[in-house]
N, CA, C and O of each residue as an XYZ file, in Angstrom:
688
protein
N      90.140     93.356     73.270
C      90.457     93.074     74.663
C      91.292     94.200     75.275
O      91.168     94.519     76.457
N      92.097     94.758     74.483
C      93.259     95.652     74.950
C      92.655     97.270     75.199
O      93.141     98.257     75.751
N      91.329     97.002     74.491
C      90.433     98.431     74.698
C      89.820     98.362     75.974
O      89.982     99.396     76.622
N      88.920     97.140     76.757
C      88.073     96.404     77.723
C      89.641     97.241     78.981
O      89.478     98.199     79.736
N      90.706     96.605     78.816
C      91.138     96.941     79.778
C      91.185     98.340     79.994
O      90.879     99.104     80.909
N      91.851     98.464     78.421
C      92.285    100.781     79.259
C      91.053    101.109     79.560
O      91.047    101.809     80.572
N      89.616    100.845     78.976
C      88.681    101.428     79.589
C      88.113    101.230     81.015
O      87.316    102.067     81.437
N      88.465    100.193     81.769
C      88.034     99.359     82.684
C      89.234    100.716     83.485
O      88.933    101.121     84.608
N      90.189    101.141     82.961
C      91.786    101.505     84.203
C      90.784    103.314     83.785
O      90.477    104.002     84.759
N      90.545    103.643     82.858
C      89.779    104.821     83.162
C      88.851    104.932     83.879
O      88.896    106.020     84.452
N      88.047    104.375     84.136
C      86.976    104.141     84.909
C      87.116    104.734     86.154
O      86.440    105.643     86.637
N      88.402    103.916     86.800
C      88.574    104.183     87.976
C      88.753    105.401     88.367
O      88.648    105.856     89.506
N      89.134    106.125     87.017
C      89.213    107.732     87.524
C      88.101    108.587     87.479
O      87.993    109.789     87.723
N      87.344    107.789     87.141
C      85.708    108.692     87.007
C      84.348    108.587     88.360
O      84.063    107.589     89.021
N      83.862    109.648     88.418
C      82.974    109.197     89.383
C      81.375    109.707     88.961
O      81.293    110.922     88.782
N      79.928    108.817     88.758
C      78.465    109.762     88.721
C      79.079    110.801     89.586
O      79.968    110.913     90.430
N      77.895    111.728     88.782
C      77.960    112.998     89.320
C      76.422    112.964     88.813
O      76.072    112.438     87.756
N      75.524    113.633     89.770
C      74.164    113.817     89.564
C      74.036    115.422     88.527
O      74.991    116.151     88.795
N      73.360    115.861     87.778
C      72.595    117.006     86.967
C      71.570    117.182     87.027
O      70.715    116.349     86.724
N      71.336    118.401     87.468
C      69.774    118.741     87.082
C      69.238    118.475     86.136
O      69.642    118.367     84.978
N      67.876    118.301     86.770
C      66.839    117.492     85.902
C      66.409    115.373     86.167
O      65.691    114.564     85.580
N      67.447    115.319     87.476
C      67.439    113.650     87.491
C      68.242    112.632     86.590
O      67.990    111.430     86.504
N      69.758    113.645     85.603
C      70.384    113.096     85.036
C      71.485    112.918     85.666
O      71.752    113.492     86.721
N      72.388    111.940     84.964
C      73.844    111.772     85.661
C      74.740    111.460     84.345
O      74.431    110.878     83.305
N      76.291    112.213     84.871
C      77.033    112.357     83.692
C      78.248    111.650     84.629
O      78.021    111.258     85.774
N      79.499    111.548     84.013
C      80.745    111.193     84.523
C      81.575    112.656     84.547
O      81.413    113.645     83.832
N      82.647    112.384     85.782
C      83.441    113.609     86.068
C      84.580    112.631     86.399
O      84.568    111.504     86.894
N      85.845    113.654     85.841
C      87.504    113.213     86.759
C      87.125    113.329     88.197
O      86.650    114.366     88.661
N      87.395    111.984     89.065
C      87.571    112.110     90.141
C      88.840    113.263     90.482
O      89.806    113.586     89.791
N      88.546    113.573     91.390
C      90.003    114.694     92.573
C      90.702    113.757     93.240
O      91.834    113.983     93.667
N      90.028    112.508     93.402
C      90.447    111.699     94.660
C      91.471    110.445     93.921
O      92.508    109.935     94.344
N      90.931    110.278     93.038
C      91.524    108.792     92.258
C      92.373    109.135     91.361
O      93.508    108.683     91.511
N      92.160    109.858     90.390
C      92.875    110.388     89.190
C      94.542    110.604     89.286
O      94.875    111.753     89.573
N      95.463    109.781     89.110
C      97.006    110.162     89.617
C      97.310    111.803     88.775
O      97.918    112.760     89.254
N      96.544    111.684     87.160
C      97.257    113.202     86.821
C      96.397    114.382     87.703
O      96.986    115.197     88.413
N      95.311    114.359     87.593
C      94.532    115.181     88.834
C      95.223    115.366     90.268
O      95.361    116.528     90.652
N      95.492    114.741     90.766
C      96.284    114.865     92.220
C      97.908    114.850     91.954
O      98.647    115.233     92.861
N      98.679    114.220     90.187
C      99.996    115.446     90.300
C      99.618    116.563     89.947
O     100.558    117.342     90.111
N      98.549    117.183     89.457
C      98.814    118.445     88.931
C      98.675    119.239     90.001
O      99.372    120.246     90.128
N      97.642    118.833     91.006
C      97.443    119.599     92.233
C      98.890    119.896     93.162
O      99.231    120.911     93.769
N      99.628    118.473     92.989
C     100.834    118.495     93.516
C     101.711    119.336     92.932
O     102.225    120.167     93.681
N     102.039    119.341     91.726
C     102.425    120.569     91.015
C     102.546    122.081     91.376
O     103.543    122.794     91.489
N     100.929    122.403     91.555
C     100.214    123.600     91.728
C     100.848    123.896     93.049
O     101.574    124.890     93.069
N     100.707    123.220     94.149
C     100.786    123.419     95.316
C     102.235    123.356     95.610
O     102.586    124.154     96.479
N     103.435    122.395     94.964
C     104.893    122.609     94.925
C     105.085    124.342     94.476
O     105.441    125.178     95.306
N     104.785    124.673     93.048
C     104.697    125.871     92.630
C     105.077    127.163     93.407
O     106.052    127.911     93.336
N     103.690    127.154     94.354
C     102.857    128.011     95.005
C     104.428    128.237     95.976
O     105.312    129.061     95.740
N     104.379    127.097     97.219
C     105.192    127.436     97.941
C     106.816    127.026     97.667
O     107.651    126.869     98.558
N     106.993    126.928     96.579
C     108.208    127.025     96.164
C     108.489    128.560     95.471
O     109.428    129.355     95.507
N     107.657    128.540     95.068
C     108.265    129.888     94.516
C     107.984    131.164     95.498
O     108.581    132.222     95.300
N     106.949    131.001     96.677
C     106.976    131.717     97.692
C     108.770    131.754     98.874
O     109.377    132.634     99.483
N     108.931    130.492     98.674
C     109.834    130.361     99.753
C     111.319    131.095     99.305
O     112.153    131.725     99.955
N     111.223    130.696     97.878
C     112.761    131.263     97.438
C     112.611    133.337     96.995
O     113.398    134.275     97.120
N     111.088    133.204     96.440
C     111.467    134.690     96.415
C     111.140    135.667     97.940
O     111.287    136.888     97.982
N     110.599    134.666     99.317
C     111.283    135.427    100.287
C     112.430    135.262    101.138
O     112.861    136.088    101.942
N     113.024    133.764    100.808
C     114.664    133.786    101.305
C     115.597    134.653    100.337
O     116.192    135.634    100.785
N     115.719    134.233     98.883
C     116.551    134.862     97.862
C     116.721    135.630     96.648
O     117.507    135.793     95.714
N     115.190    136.175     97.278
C     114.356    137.392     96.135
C     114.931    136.609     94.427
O     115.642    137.192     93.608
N     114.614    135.813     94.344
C     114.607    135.049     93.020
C     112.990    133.994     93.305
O     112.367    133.552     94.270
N     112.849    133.984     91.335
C     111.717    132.925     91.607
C     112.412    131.616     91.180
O     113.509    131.178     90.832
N     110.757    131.137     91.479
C     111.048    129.660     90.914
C     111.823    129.467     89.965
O     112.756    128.665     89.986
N     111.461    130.307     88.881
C     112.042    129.814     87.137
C     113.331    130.166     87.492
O     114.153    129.312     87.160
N     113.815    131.193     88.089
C     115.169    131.692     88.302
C     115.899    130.027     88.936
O     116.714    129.388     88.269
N     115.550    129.723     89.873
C     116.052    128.281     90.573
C     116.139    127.739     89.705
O     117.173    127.892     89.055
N     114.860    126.587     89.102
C     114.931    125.816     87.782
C     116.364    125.621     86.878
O     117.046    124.596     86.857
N     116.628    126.865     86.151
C     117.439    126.970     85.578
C     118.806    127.262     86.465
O     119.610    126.335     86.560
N     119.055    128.347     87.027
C     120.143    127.480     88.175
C     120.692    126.173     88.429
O     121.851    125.809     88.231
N     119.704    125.495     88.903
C     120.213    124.001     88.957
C     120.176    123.433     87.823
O     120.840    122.397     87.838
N     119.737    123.629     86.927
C     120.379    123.153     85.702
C     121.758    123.533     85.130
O     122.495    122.756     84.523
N     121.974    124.639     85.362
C     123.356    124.880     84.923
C     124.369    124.608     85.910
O     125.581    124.655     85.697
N     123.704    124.269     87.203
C     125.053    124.015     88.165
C     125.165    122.386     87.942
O     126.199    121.750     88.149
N     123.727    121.732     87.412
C     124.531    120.126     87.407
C     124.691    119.684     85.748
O     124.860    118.497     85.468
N     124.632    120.596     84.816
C     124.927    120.510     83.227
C     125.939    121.422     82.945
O     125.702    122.361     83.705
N     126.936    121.693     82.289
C     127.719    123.029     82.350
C     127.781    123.176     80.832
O     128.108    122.263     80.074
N     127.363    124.683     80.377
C     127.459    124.323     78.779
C     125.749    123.807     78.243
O     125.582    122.883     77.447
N     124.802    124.468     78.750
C     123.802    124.095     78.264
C     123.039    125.059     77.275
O     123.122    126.265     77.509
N     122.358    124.663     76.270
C     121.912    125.438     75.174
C     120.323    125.880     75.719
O     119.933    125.205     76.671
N     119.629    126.655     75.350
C     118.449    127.228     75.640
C     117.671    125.669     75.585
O     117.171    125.110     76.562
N     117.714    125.100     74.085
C     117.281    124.331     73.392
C     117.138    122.733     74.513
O     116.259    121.877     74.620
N     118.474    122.941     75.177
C     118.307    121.840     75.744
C     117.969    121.835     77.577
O     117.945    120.847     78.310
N     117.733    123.301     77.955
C     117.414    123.722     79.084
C     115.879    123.484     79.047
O     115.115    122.834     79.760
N     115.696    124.373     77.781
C     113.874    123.572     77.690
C     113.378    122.305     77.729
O     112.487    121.980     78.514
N     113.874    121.576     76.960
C     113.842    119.846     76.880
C     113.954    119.713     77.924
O     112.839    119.378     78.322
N     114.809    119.765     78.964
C     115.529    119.197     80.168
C     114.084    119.666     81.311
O     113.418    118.884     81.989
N     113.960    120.882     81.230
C     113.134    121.583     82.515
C     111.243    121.197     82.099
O     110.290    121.220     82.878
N     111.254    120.935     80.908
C     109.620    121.129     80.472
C     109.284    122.562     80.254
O     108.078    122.803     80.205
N     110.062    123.513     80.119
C     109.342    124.668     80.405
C     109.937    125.589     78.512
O     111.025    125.459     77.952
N     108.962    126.252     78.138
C     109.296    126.727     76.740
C     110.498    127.561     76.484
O     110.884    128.484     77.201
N     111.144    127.069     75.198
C     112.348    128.524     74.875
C     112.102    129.781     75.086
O     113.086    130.490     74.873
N     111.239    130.287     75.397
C     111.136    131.729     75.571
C     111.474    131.931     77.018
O     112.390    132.681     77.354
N     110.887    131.399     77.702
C     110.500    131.677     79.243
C     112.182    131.077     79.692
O     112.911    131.653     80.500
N     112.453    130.090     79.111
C     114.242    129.797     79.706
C     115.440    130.833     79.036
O     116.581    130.956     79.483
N     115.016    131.359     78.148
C     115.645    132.469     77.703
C     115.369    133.757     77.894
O     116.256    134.572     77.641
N     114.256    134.147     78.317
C     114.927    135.626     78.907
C     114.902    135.144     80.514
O     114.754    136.144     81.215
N     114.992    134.041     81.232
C     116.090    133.868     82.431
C     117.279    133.639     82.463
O     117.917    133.544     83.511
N     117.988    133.458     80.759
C     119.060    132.863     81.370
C     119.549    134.715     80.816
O     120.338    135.341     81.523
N     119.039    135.269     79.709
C     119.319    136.694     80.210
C     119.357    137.210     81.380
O     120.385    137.668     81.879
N     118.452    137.191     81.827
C     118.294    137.875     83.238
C     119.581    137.322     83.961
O     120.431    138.055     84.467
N     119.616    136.276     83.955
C     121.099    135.997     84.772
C     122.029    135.970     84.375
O     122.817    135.429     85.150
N     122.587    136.384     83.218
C     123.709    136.955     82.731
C     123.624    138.488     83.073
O     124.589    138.973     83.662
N     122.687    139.195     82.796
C     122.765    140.844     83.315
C     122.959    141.114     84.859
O     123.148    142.240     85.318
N     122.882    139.766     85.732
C     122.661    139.734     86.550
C     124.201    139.405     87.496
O     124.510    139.577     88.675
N     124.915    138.858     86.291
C     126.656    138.686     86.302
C     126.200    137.011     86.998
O     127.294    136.501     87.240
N     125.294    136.186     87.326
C     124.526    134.670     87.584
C     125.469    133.872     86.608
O     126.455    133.352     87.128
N     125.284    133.717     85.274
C     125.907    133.117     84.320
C     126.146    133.804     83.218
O     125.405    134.728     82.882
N     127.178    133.452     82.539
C     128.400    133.344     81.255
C     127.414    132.834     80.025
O     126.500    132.031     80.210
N     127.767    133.478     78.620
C     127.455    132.984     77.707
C     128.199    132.433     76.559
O     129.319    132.792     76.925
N     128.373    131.921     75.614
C     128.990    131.795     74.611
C     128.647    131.197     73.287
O     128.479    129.997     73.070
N     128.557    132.244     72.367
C     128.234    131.188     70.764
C     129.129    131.175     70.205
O     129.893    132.127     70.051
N     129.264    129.851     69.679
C     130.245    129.514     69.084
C     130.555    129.681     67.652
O     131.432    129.184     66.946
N     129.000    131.036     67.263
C     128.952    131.015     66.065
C     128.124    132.780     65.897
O     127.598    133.437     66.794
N     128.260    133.080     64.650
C     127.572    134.456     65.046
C     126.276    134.473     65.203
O     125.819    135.551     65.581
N     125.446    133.510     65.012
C     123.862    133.128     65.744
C     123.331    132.688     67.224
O     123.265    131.509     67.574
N     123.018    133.622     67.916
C     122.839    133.912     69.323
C     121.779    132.624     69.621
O     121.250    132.510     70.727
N     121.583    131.891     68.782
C     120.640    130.530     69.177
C     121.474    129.386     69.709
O     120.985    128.654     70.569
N     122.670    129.185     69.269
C     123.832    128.319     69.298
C     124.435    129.116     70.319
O     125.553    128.707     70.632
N     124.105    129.962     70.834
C     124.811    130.264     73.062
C     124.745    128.942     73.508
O     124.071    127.952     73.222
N     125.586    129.199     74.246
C     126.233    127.706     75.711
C     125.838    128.520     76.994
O     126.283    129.663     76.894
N     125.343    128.373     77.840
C     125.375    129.156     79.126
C     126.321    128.092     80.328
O     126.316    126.863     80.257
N     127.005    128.810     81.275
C     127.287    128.546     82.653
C     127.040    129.542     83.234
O     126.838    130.676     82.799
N     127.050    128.948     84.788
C     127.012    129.883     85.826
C     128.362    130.789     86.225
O     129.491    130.307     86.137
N     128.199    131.680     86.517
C     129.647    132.427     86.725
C     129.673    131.905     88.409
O     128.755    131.310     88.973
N     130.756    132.239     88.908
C     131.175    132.362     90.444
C     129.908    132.422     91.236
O     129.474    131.412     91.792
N     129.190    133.795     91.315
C     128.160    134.357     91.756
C     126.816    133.185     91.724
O     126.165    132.884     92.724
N     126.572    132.584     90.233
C     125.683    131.981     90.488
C     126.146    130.409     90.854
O     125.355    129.568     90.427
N     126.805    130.113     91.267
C     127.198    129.129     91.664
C     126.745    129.311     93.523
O     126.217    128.389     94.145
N     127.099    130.710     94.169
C     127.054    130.653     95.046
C     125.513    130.883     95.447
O     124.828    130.414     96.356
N     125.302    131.584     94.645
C     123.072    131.751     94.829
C     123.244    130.070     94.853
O     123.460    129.419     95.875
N     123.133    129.651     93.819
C     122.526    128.061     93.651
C     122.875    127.273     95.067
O     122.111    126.543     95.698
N     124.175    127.608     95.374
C     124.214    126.617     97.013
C     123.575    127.303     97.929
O     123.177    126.566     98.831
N     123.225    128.777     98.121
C     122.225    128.966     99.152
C     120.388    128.487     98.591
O     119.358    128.075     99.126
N     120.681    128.718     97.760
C     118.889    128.262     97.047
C     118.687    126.310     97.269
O     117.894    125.514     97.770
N     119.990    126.318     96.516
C     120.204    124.403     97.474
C     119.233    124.508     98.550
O     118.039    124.311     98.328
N     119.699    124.823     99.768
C     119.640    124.849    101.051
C     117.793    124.555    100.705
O     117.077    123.555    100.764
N     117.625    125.612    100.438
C     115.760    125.947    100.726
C     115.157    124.719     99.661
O     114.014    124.274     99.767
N     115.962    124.347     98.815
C     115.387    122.892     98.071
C     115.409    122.058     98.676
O     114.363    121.422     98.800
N     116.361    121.713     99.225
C     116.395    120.347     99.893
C     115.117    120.591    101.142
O     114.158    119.828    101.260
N     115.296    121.507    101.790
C     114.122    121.768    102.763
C     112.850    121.457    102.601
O     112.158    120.959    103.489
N     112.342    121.817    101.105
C     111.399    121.465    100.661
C     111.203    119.765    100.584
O     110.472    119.099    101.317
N     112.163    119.216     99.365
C     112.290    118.101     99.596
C     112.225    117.364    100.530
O     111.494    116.400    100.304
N     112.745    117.386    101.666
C     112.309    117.044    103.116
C     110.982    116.931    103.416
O     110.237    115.974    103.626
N     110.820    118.368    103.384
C     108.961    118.178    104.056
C     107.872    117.995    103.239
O     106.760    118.178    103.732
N     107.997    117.582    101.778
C     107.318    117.413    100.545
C     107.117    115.623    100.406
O     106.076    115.027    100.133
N     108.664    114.959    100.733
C     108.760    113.409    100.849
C     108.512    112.873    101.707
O     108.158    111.696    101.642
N     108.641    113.791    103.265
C     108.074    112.991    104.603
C     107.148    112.046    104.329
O     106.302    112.020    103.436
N     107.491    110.961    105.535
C     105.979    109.714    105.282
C     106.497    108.720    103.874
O     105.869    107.767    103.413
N     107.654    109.198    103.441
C     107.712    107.744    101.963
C     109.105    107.611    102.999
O     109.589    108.207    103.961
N     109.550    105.817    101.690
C     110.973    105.272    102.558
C     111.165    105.984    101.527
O     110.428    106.748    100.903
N     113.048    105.420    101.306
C     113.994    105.613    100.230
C     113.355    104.920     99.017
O     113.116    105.491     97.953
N     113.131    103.776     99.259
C     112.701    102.902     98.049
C     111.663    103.566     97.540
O     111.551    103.759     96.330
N     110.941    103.912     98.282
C     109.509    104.908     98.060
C     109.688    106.263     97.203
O     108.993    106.732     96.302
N     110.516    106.581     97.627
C     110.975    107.794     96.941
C     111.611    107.903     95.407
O     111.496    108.669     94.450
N     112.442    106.538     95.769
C     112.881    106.713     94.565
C     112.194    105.806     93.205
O     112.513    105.811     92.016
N     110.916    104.899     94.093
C     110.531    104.498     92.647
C     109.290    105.799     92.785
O     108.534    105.620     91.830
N     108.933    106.709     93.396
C     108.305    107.764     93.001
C     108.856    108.394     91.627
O     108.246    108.392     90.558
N     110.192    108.959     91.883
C     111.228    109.427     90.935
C     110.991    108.772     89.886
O     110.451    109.455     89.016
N     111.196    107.631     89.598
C     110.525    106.556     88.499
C     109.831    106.377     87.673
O     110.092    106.092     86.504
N     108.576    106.562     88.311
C     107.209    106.744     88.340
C     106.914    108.078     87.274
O     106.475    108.082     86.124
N     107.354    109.198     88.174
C     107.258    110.327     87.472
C     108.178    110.745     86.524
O     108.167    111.890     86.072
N     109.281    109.565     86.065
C     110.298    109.915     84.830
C     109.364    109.217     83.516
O     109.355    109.652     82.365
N     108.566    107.980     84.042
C     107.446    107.666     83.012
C     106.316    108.333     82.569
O     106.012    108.089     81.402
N     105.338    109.407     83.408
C     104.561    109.950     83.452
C     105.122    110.833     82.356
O     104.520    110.874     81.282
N     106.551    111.754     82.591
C     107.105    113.008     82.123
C     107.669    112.321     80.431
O     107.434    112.783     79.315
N     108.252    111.417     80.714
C     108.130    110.963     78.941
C     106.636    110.967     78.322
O     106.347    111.950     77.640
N     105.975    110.285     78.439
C     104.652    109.958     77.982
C     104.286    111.556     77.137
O     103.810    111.739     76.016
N     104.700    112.493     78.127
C     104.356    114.053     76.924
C     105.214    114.026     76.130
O     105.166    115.015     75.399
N     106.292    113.111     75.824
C     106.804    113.788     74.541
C     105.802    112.574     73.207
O     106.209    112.746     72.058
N     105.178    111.989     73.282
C     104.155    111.015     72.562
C     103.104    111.720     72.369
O     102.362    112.134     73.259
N     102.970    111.913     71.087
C     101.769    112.328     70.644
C     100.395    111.616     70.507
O     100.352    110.635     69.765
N      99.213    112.033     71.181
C      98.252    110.966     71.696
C      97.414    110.621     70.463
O      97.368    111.458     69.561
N      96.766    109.500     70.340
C      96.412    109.057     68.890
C      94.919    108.427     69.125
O      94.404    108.079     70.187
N      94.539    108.400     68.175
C      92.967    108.271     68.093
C      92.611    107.065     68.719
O      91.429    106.730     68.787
């Protein structure tokens, strides 16, 4: 019974699609599919997010990302910047380089193994992060238009369930 249903809730994301020759196969709908239309949402946050900040504050996206992570975590490890952001140890580590060469944020290991670094933001990146604020929230604004509060925030919700679900490994 418990199969009848998930297959019945996939369904809905599928639509015929005709093939040459007078055959027909199934395709992910664009229209129905919630991960299909977040990823697009994704894609399209991406796009003009990372357009907007590297022409207000010649920084990218990933540069932001991690920013606001260290301005609302203080003391965060590579290890747990990745966990936190979704995005791999490599790619959060040579940004949080970059923003230490950059005098952005402070490092510290507490041990002679450069894996066990703590990062904060220094002065400087404290003050990028409140002008980069600015152009987030902007976004946010014109990204949430059209939902209430309640709307919004069981969106938030919504997508804190979606974003666990990847740490579950999918099973036969």
């Amino acid at each position: 019974m418990g199969n009848s249903k998930s297959r019945s809730q996939q369904d809905r994301f599928l639509v015929s699609v005709s093939k040459p020759g007078n055959s027909s196969t199934q395709a992910v709908s664009f229209e129905h599919s919630p991960l299909v239309l977040f990823a697009i949402a994704g894609n399209r946050y991406n796009r003009l997010a990372g357009r907007l900040f590297k022409e207000r504050h010649q920084e990218s996206l990933m540069t932001w990302r991690v920013l606001g992570l260290l301005a609302s975590k203080q003391r965060a490890s590579v290890a747990f910047a990745a966990q936190t952001t979704g995005i791999d140890k490599a790619a959060v580590s040579r940004t949080l380089n970059q923003l230490e060469e950059s005098g952005l944020a402070l490092s510290e290991a507490p041990t002679a193994d450069p894996r066990r670094k703590t990062w904060w933001l220094s002065e400087e990146g404290y003050e990028l992060h409140e002008a980069m604020l600015v152009t987030s929230l902007e976004l946010h604004r014109k990204l949430l238009k059209g939902l209430s509060s309640n709307e919004t925030v069981e969106l938030a919700r919504l997508l804190t369930v979606v974003a666990n679900n990847f740490d579950e490994r999918p099973t036969d």
